[in-house]
PLY file of the C-alpha trace (Angstrom):
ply
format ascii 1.0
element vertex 294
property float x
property float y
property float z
element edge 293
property int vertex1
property int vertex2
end_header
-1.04 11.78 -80.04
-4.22 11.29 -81.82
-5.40 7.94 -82.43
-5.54 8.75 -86.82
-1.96 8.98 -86.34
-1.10 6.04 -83.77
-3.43 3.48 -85.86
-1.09 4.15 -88.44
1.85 2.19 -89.15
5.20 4.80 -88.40
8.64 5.11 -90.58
11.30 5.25 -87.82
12.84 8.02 -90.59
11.55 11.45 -90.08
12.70 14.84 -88.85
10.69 17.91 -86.80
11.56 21.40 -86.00
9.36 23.74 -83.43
10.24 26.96 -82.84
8.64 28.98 -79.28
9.26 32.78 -79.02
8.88 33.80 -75.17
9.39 37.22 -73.77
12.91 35.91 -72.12
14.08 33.20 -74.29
13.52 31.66 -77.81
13.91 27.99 -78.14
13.78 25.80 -80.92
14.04 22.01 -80.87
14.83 19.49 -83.40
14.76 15.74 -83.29
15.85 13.42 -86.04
15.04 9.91 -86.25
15.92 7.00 -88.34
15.89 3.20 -87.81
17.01 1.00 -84.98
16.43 -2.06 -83.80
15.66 -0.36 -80.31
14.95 2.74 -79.26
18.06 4.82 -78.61
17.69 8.69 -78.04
20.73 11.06 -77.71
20.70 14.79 -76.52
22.30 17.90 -77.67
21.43 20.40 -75.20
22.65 23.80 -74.13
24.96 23.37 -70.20
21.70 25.58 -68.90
19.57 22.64 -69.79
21.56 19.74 -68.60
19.07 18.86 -65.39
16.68 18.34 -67.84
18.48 15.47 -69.57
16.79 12.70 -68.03
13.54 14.16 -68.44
14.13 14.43 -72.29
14.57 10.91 -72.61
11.75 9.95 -70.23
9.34 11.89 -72.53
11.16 10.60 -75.96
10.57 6.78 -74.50
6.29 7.53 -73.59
6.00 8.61 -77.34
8.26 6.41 -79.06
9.26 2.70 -79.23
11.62 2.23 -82.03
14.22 4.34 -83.58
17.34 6.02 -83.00
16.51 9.53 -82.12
18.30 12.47 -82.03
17.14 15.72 -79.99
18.84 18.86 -80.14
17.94 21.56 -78.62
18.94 25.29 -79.53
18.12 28.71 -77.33
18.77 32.31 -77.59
18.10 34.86 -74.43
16.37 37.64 -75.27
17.27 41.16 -74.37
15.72 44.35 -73.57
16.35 47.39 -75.65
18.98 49.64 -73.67
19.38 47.46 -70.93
21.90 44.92 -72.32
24.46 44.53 -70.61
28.65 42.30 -70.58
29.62 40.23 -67.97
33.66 41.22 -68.13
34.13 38.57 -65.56
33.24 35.52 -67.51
35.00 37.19 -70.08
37.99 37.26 -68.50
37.42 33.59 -67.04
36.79 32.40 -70.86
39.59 34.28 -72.28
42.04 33.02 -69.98
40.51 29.64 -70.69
40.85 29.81 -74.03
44.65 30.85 -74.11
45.46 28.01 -71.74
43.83 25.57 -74.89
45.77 27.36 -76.83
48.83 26.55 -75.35
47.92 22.99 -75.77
47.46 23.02 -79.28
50.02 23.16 -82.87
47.49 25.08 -84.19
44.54 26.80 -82.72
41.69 28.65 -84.71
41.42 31.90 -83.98
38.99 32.74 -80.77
35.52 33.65 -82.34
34.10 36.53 -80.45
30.56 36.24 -81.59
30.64 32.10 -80.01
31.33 33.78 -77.04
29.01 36.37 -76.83
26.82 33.88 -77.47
27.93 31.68 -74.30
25.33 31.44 -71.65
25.89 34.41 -68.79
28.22 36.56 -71.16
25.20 38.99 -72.11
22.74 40.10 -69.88
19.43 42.38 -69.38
16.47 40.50 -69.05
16.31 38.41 -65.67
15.41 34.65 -66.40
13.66 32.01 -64.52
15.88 28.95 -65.41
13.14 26.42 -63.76
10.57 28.63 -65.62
12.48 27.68 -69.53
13.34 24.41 -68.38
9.45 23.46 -68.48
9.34 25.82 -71.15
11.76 23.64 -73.00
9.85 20.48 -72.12
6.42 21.20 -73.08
7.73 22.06 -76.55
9.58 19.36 -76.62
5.80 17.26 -76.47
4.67 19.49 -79.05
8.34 18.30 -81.17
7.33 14.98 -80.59
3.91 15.13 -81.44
5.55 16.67 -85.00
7.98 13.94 -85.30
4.57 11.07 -85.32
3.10 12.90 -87.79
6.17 13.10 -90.23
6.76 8.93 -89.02
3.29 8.64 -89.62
3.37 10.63 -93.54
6.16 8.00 -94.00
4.42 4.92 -92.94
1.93 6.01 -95.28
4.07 5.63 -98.23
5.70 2.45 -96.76
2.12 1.09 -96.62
1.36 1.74 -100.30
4.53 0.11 -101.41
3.98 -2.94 -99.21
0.57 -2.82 -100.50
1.37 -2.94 -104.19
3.92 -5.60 -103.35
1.35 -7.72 -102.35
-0.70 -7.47 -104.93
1.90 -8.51 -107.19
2.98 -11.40 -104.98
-0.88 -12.57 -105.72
-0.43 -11.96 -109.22
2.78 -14.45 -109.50
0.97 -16.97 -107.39
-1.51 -17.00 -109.89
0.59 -17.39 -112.48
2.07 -20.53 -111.10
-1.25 -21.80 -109.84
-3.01 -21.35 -113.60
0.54 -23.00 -114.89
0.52 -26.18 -113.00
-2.30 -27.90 -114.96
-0.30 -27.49 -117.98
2.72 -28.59 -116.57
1.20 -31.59 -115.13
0.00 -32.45 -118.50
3.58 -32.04 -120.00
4.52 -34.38 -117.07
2.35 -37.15 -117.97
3.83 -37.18 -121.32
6.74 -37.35 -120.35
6.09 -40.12 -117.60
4.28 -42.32 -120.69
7.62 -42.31 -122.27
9.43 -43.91 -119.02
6.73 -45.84 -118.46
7.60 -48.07 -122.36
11.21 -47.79 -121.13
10.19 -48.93 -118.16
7.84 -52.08 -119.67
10.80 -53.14 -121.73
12.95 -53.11 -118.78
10.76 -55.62 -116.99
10.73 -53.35 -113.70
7.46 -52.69 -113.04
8.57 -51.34 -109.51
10.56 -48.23 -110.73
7.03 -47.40 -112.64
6.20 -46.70 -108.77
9.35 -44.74 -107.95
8.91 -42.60 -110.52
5.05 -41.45 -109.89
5.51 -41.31 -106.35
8.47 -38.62 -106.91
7.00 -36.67 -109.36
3.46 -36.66 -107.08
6.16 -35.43 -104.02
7.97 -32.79 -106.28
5.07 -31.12 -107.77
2.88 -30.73 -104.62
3.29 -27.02 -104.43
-0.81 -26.41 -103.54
-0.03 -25.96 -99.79
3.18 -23.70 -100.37
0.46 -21.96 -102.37
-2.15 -21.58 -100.12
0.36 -20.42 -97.36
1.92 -17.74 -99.57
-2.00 -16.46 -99.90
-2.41 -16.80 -96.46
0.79 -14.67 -95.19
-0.10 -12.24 -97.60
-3.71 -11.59 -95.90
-2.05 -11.20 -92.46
0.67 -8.53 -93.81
-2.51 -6.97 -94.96
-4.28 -7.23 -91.28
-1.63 -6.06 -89.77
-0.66 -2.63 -91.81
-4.36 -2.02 -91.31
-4.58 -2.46 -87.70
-0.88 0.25 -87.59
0.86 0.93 -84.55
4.17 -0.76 -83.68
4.28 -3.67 -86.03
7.61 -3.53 -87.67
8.85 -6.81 -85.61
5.84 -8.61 -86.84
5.95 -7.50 -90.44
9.70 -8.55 -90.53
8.43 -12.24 -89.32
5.97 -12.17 -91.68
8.31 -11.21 -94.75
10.76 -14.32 -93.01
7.39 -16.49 -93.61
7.09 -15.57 -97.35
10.34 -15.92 -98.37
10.81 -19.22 -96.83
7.37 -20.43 -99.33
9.06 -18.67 -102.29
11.95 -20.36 -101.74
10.18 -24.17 -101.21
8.21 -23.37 -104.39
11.12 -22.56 -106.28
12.83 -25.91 -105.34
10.15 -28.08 -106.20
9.61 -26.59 -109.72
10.01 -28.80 -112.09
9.10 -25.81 -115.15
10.70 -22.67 -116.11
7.40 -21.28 -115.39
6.59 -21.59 -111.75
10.53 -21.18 -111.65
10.27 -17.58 -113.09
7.86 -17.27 -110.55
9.76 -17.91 -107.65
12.36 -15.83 -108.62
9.68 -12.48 -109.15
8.72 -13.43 -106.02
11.33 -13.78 -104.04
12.39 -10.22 -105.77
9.07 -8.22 -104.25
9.78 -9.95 -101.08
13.02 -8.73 -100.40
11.92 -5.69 -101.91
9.42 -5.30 -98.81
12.10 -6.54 -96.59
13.97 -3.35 -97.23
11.68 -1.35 -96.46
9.70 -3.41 -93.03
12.91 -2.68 -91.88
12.37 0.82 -91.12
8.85 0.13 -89.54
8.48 0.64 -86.08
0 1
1 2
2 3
3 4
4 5
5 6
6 7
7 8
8 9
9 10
10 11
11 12
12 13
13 14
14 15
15 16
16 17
17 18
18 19
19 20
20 21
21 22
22 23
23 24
24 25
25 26
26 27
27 28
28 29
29 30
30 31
31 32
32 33
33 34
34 35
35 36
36 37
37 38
38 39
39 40
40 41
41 42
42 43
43 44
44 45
45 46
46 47
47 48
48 49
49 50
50 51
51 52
52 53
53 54
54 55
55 56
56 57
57 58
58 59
59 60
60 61
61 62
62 63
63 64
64 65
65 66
66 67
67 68
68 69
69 70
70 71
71 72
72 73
73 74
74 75
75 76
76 77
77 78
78 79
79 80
80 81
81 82
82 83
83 84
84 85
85 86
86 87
87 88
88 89
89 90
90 91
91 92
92 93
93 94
94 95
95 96
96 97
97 98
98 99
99 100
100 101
101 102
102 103
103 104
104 105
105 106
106 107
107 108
108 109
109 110
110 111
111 112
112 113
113 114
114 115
115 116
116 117
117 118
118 119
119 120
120 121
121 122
122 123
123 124
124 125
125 126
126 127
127 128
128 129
129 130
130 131
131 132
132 133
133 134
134 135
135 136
136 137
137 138
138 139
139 140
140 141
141 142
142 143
143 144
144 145
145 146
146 147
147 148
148 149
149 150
150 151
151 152
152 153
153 154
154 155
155 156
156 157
157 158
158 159
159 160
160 161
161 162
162 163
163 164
164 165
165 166
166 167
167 168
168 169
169 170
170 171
171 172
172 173
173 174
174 175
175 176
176 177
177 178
178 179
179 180
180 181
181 182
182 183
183 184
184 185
185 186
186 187
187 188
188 189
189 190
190 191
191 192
192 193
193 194
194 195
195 196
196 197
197 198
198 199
199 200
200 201
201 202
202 203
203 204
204 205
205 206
206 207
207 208
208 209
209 210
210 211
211 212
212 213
213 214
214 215
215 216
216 217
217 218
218 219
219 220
220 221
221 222
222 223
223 224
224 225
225 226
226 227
227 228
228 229
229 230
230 231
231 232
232 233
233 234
234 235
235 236
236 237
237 238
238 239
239 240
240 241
241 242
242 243
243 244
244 245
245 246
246 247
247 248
248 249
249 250
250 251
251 252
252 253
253 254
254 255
255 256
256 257
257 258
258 259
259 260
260 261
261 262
262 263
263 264
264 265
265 266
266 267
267 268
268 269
269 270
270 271
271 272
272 273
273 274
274 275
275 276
276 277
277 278
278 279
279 280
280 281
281 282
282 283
283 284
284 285
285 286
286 287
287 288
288 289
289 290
290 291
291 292
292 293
C-alpha cells in the first residue's frame, strides 16, 4: 500500500473488482466493504478454493482494520479448442443427487443444465495445477485489496472535505456567540440596574449579591469557548495526520457536542442559543459520517 494512500484517512464503504486471465483459469475477485465497529470479513469462494479460506482472511486482516468485508471470489476453467471433454460420472453422481433433493421438496425448480456444466470437474481439457491457482487466487487477491484502499481512500477524501467544511462553520457560530456576548452583557446590566432599585427598596442588600454572583456563573461561557476552538484544531490534526482514526474522531465529535450542549444551557440570549442549536446540528452532522471512518 503506498504511504499517499495509508496517510489518508479511509471510508470503511467501498467496493473493488480485479479480473486475471491465465492460460488455465480466469479468476475474478470482488470484495465489498462497509462499516463496522470491528473488522469482520466473510468469504464466498468456489469448494476448489476452500483450503485457502484461512489464508483470505489472514491477508484481509494485514491490510485492513475496520470494516465489514465481504470477498467473493468467482473462476472459470479454461479449455482447449477440440480437446474438451464431459465427465458422465459426476454427471451421473449430480443427477442422482439432484433427484434425491427433489424428492425432498413440494416444489423443485427445474435442474439447470448450464449450473452444472459449470460445476467444478464436470468439463474437462486443460490439466490444472490446483496449488498453482490457489496462489494464483491469492496474489490477486493483494492486488483486490490494494484496489479496495484506494476506493476507501477516494472516500475518505470526500469525508475529509465535509468534516472540513463542518469545522469551519463550527468556527463561524463560535464567533457569532463570542462577538454576541458583549452585547448581551450590556443588556444584562440593564436589566440587573432594574433589580438592583427593587432590590434598594426591599432593604436586602444581600440578594444584590445573589443575583451578580449568578448571572457572573451563568454567563461564563469563555472556557466552553475556548474548548470548542480547541477540539476543533485536533479534529483538524488528526484528518491530516490519516490512517486509522475513526475511534478518535468519534471521541472527538463526543468532546464537541458535550461544549455545544454546556453553552446552550448557560445562554441566557436567543443569540448564543441559536448558536448552540447550529452547532450542535454540524456536529451531529459529522457524527454521521466519523462513523464510517476507519
Amino acid at each position: 500500500m503506498s504511504a499517499s494512500v495509508s496517510s489518508r484517512i479511509h471510508s470503511m464503504t467501498a467496493f473493488a473488482r480485479v479480473e486475471r486471465q491465465l492460460p488455465e483459469a480466469t479468476l475474478i475477485w470482488e470484495l465489498k466493504s462497509v462499516n463496522h465497529r470491528y473488522l469482520e470479513v466473510s468469504t464466498r469462494l468456489p469448494d476448489a478454493f476452500r483450503d485457502v479460506d484461512f489464508s483470505v482472511r489472514e491477508h484481509c486482516r494485514k491490510a485492513l482494520s475496520r470494516g465489514k468485508v465481504e470477498c467473493t471470489l468467482r473462476y472459470q476453467l479454461a479449455s482447449a479448442e477440440g480437446s474438451l471433454t464431459l465427465n458422465e460420472a459426476l454427471v451421473k453422481e449430480l443427477a442422482e443427487a439432484a433427484s434425491r433433493v427433489e424428492g425432498l421438496l413440494q416444489h423443485p425448480a427445474p435442474v439447470n443444465v448450464a449450473e452444472i456444466m459449470r460445476f467444478p470437474g464436470v468439463l474437462g481439457g486443460v490439466d490444472v495445477n490446483l496449488a498453482d491457482l490457489q496462489k494464483d487466487a491469492l496474489s490477486l487477491l493483494d492486488e483486490a485489496l490494494v484496489a479496495l484502499a484506494e476506493s476507501r481512500a477516494r472516500e475518505g477524501d470526500a469525508l475529509a472535505d465535509m468534516i472540513t467544511d463542518r469545522l469551519d462553520q463550527v468556527l463561524v457560530q463560535v464567533e457569532r456567540a463570542r462577538t454576541a456576548l458583549p452585547l448581551i452583557l450590556e443588556h444584562l446590566r440593564e436589566r440587573l440596574k432594574k433589580r438592583v432599585e427593587d432590590i434598594i427598596e426591599s432593604a436586602d442588600p444581600q440578594r444584590l449579591e445573589q443575583e451578580v454572583v449568578m448571572l457572573a456563573q451563568k454567563m461564563d461561557v469563555a472556557e466552553e469557548m475556548d474548548r470548542l476552538g480547541a477540539h476543533v484544531t485536533e479534529v483538524r490534526r488528526t484528518i491530516t495526520e490519516g490512517g486509522s482514526c475513526g475511534r478518535r474522531l468519534d471521541f472527538l465529535m463526543q468532546e464537541l457536542n458535550r461544549e455545544a450542549n454546556t453553552l446552550g444551557s448557560k445562554s441566557v440570549d436567543t443569540e448564543t442559543t441559536q448558536a448552540s442549536v447550529e452547532l450542535k446540528v454540524l456536529i451531529e452532522q459529522m457524527r454521521e459520517q466519523v462513523q464510517n471512518i476507519e
